[in-house]
DSSP file (Angstrom, degrees, kcal/mol; ACC not computed):
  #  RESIDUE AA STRUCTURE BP1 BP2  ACC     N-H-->O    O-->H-N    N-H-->O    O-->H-N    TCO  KAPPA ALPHA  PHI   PSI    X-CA   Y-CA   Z-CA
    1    1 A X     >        0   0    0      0, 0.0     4,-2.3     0, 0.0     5,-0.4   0.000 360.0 360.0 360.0 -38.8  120.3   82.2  124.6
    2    2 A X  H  >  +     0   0    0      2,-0.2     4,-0.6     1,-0.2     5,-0.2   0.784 360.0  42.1 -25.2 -44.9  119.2   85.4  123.1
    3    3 A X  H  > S+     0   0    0      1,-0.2     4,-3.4     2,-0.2     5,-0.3   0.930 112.8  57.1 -85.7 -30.5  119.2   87.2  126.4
    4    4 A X  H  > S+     0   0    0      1,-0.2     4,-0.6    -3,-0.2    -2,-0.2   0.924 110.7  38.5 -35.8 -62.1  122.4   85.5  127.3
    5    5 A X  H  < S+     0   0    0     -4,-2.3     4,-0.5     1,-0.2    -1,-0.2   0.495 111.3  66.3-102.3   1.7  124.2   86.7  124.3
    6    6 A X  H >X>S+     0   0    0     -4,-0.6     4,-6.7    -5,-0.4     3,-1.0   0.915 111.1  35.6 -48.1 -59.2  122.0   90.3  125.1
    7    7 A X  H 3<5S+     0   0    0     -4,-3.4    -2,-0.2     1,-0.4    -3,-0.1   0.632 115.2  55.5 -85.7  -1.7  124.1   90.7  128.5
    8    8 A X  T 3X5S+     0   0    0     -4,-0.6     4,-0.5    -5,-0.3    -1,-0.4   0.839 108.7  43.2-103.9  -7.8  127.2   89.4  127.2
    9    9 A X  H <>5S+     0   0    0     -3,-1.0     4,-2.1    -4,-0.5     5,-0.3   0.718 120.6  44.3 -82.5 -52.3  127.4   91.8  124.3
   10   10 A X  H  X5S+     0   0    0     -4,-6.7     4,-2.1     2,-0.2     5,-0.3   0.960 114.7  53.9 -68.1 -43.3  126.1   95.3  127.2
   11   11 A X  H  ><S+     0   0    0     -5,-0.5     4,-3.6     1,-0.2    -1,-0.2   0.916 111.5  48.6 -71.0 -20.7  128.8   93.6  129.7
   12   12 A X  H  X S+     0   0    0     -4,-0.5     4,-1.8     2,-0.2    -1,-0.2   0.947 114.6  38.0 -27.7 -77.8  131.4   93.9  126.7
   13   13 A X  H  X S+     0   0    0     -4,-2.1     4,-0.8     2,-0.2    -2,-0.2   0.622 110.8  57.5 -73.9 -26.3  131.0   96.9  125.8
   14   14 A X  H  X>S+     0   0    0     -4,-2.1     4,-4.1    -5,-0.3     5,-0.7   0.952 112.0  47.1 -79.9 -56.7  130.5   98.2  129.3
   15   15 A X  H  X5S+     0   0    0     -4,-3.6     4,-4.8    -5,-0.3     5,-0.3   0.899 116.1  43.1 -26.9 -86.7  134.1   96.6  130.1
   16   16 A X  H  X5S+     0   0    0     -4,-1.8     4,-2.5     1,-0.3    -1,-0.2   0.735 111.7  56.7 -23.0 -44.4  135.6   98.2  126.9
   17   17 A X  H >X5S+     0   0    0     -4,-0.8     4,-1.3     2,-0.3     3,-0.6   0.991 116.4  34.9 -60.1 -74.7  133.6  101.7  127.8
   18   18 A X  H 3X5S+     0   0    0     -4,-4.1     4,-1.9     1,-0.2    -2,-0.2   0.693 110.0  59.9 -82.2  -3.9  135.4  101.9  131.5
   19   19 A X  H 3X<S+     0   0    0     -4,-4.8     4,-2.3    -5,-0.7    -2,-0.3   0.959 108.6  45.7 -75.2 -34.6  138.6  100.6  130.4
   20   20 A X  H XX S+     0   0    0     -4,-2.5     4,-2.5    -3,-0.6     3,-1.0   0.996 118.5  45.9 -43.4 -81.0  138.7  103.8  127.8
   21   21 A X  H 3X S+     0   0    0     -4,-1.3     4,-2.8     1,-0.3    -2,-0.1   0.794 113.4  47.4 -40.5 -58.7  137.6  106.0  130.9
   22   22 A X  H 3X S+     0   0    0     -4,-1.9     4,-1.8     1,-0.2    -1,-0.3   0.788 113.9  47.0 -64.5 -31.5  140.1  104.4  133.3
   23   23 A X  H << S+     0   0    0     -4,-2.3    25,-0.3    -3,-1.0    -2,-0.2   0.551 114.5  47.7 -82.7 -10.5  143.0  104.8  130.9
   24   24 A X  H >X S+     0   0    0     -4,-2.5     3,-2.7    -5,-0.2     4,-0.6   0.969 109.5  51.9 -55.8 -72.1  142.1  108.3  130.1
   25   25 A X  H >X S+     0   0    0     -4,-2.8     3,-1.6     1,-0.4     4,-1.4   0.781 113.2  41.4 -62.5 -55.5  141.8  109.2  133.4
   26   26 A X  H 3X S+     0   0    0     -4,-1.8     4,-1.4     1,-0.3    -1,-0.4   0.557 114.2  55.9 -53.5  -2.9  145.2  107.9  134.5
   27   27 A X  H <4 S+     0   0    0     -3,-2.7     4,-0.4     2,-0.2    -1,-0.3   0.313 100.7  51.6-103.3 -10.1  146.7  109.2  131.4
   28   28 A X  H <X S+     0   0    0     -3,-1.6     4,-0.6    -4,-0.6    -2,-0.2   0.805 122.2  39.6 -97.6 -32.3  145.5  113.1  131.9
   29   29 A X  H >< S+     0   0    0     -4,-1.4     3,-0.5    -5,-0.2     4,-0.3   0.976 116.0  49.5 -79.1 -44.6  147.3  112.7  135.7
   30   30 A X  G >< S+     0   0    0     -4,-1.4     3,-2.4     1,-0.3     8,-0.3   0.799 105.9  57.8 -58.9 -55.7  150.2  110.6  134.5
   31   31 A X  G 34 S+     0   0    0     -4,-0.4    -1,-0.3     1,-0.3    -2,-0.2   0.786 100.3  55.9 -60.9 -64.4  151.1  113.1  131.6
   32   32 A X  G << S+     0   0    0     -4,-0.6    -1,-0.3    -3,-0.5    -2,-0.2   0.735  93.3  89.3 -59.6 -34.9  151.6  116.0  133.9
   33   33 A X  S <  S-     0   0    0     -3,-2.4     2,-0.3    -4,-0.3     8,-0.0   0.105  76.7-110.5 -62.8-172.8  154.2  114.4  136.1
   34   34 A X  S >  S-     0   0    0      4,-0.0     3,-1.4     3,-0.0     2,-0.2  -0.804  72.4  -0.3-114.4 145.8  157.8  114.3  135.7
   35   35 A X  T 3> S-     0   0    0     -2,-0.3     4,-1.9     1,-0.3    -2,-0.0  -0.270 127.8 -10.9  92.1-140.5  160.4  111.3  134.7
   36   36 A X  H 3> S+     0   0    0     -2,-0.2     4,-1.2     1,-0.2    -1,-0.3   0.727 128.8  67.6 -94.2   5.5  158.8  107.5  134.0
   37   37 A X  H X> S+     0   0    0     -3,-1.4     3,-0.8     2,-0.1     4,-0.7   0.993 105.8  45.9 -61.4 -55.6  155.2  108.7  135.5
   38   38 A X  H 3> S+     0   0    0      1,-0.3     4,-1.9     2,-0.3     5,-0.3   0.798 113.5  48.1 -55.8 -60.0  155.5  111.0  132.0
   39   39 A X  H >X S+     0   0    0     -4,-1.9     4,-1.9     1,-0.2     3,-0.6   0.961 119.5  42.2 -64.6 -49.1  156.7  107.6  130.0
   40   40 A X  H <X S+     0   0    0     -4,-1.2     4,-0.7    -3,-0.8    -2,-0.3   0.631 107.9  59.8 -65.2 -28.5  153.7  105.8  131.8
   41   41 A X  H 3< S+     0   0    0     -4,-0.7     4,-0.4    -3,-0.2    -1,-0.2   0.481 105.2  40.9 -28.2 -49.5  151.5  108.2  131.3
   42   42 A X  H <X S+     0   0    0     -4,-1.9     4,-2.6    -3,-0.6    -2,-0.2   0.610  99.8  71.3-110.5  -2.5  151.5  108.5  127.8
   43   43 A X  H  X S+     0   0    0     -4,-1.9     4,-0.8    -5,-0.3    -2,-0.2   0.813 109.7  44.3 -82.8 -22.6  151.6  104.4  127.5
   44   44 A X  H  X S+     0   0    0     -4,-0.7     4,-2.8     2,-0.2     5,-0.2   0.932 107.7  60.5 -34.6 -50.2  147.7  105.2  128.9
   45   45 A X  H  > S+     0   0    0     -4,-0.4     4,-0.9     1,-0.2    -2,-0.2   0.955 107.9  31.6 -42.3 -80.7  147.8  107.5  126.8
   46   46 A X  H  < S+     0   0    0     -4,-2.6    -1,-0.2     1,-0.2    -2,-0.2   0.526 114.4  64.5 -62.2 -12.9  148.2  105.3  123.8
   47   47 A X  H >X S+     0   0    0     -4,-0.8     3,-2.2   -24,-0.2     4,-1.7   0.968 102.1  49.1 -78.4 -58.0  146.1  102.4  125.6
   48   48 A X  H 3X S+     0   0    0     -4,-2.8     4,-0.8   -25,-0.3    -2,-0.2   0.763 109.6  59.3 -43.3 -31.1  142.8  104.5  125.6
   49   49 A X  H 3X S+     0   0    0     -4,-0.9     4,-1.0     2,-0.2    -1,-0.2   0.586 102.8  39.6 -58.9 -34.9  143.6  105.0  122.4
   50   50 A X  H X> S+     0   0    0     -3,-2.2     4,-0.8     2,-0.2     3,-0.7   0.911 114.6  57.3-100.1 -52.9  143.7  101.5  120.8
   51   51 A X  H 3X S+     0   0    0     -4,-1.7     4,-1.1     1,-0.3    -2,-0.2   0.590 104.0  57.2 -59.1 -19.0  140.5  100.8  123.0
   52   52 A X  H 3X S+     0   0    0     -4,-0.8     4,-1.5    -5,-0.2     3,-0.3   0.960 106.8  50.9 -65.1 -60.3  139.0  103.9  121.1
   53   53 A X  H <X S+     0   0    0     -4,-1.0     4,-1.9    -3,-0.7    -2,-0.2   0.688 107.6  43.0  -9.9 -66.9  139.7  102.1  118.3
   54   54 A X  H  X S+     0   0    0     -4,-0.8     4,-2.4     2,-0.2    -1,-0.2   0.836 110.2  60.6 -55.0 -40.5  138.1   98.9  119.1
   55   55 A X  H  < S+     0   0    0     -4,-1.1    -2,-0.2    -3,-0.3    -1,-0.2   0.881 112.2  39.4 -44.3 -49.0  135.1  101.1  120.5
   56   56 A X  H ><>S+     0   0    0     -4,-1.5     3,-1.8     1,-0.3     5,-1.3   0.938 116.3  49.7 -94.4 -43.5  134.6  102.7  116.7
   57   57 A X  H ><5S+     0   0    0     -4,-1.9     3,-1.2     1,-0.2    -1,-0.3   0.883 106.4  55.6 -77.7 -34.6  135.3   99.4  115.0
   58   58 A X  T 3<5S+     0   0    0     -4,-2.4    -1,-0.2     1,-0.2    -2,-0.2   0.581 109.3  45.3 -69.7 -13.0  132.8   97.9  117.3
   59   59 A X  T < 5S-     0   0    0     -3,-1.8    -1,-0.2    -4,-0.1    -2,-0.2   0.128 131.3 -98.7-111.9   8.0  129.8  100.8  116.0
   60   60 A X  T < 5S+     0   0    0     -3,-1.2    -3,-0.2    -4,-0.3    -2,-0.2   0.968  81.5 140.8  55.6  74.9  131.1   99.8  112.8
   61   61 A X      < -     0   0    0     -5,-1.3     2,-0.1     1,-0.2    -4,-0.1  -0.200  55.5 -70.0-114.9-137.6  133.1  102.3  112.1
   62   62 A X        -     0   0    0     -2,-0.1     2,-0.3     3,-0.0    -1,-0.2  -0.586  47.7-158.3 -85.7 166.7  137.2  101.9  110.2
   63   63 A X        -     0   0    0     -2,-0.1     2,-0.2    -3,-0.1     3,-0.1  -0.855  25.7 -75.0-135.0 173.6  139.9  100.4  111.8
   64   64 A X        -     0   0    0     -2,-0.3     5,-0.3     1,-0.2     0, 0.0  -0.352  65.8 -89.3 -54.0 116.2  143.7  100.2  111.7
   65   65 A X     >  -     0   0    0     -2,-0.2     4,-1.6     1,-0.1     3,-0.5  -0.156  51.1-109.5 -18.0 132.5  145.0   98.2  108.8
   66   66 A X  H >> S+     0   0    0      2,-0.2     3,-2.5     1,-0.2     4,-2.5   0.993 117.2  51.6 -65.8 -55.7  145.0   94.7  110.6
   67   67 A X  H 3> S+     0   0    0      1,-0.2     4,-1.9     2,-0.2    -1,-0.2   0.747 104.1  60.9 -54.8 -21.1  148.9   94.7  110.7
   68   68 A X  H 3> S+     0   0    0     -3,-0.5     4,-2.0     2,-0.2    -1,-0.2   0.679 107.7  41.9 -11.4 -65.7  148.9   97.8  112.1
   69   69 A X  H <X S+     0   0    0     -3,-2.5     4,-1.5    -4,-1.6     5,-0.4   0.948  99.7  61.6 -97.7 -35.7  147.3   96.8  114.6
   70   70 A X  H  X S+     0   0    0     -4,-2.5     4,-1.0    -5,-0.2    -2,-0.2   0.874 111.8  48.4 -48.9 -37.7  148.6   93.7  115.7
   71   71 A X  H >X S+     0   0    0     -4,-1.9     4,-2.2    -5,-0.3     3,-0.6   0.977 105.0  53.7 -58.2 -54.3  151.6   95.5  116.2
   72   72 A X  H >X>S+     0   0    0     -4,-2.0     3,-4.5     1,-0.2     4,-1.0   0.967 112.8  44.2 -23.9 -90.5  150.4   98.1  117.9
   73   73 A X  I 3<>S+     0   0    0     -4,-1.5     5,-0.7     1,-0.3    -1,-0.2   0.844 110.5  52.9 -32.6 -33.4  148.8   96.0  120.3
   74   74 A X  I <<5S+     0   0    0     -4,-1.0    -1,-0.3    -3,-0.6     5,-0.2   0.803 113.5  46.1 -72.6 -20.2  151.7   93.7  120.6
   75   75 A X  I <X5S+     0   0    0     -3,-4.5     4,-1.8    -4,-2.2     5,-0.5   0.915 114.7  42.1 -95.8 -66.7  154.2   96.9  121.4
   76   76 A X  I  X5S+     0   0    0     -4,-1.0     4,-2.6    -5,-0.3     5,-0.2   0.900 109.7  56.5 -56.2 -62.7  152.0   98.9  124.1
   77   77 A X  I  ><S+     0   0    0     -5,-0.5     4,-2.5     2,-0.2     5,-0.5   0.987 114.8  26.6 -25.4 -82.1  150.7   95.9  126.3
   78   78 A X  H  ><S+     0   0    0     -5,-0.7     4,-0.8     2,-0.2    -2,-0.2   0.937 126.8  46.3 -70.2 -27.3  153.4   94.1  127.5
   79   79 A X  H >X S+     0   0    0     -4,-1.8     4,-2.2    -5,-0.2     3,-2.1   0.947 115.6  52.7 -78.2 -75.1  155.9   97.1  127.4
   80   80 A X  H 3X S+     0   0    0     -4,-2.6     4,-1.9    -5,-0.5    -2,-0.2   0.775 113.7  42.4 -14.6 -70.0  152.7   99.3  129.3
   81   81 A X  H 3X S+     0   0    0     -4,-2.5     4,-1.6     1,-0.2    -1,-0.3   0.843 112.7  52.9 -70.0 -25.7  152.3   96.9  131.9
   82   82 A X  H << S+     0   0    0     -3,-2.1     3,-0.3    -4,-0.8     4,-0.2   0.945 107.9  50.2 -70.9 -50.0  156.1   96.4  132.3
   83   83 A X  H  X S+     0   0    0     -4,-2.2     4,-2.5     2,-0.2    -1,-0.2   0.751 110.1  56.7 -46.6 -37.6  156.7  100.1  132.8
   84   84 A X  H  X S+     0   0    0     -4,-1.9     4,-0.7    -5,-0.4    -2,-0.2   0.724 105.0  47.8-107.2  14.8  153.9  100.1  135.4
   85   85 A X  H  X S+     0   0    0     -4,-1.6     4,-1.3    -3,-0.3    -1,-0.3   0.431 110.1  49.8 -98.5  11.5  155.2   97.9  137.2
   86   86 A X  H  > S+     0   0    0     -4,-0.2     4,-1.1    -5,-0.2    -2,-0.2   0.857 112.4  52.5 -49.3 -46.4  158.5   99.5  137.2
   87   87 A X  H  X S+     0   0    0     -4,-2.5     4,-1.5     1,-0.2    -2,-0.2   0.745 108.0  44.2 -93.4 -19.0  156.9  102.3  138.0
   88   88 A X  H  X S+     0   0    0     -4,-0.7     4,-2.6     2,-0.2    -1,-0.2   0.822 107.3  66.4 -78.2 -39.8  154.8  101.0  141.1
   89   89 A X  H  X S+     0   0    0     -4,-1.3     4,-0.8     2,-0.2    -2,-0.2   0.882 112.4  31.3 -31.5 -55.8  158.2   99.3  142.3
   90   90 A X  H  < S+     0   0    0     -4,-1.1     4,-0.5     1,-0.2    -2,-0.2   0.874 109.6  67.2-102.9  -9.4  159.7  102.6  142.8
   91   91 A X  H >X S+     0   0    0     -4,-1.5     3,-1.7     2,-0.2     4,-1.5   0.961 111.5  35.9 -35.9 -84.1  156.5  104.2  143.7
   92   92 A X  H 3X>S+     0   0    0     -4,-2.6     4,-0.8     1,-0.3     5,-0.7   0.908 114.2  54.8 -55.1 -80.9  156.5  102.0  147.0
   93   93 A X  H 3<5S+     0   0    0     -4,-0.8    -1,-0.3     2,-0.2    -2,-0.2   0.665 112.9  43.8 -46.4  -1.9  160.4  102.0  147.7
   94   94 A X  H X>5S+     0   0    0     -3,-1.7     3,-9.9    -4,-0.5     4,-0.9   0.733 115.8  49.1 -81.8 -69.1  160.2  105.8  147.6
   95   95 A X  H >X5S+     0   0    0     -4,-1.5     3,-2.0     1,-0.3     4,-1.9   0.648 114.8  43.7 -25.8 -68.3  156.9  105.5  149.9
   96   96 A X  H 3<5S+     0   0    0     -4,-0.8    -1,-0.3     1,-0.3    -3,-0.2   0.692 113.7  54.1 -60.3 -20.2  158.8  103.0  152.4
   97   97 A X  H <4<S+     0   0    0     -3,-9.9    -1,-0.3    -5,-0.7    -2,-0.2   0.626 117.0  37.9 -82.6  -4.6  162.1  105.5  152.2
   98   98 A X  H << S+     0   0    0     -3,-2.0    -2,-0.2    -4,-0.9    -3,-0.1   0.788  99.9  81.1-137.5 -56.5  159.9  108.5  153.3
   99   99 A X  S  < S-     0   0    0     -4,-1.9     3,-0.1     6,-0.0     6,-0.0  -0.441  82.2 -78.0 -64.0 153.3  157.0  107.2  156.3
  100  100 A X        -     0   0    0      1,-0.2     2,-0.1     4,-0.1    -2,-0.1   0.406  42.4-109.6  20.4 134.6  157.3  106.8  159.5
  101  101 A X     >  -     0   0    0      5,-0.1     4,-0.7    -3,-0.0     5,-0.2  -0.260  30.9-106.5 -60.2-174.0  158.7  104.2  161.0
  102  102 A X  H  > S+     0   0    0      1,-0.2     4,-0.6     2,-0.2     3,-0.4   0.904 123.4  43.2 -76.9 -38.0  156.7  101.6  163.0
  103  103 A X  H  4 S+     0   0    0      1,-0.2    -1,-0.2     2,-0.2    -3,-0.0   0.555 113.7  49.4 -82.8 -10.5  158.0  103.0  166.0
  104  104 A X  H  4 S+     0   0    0      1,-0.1    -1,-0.2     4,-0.0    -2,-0.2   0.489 101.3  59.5-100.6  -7.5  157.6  106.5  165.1
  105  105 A X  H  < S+     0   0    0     -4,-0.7     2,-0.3    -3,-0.4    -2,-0.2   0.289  94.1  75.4 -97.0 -30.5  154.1  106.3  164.0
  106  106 A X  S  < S-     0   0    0     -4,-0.6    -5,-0.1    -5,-0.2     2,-0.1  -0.779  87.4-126.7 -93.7 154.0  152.9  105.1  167.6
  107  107 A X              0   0    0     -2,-0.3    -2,-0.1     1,-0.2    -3,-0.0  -0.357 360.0 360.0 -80.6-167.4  152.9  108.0  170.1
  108  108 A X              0   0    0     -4,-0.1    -1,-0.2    -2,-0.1    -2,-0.0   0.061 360.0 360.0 -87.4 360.0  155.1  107.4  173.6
């Protein structure tokens, strides 16, 4: 069980690691746009941010007052995800306003 609870502790942390990475990254592109990419953007923002958090509490470092953080966490999640799918909703319906049609995409 030892090595078991080795490679579930590295596969942890390895999640945690590139969820930080992946919500930077999209959060340094987001930030720059205009409108609700901007709003979406910076709810990355503030997701890399609580996952920094966990990261330093996880090397034993401080954390957030626990109520603190349960709010946090309660606010940014479900509102974050809700916004990106807002934002992916009108993401596509511009994309679908704007190609080609089917019939316009094949030559004659």
């Amino acid at each position: 069980t030892a090595i078991y609870d080795g490679l579930w502790g590295v596969s942890y942390e390895l999640t945690i690691l590139f969820f930080l990475i992946g919500c930077s990254f999209y959060a340094a592109a987001m930030l720059r746009l205009p409108g609700l990419s901007r709003v979406v953007g910076a709810f990355y923002a503030a997701a890399a941010l609580l996952t920094l958090g966990i990261i330093i509490v996880e090397l034993g470092g401080p954390a957030l007052p626990r109520l603190l953080d349960n709010w946090l966490h309660a606010a940014v999640q479900p509102l974050g995800r809700l916004l990106i799918g807002i934002w992916l909703w009108r993401y596509a319906a511009e994309s679908a306003h704007s190609a080609p049609s089917a019939r316009e995409a094949v030559p004659s």
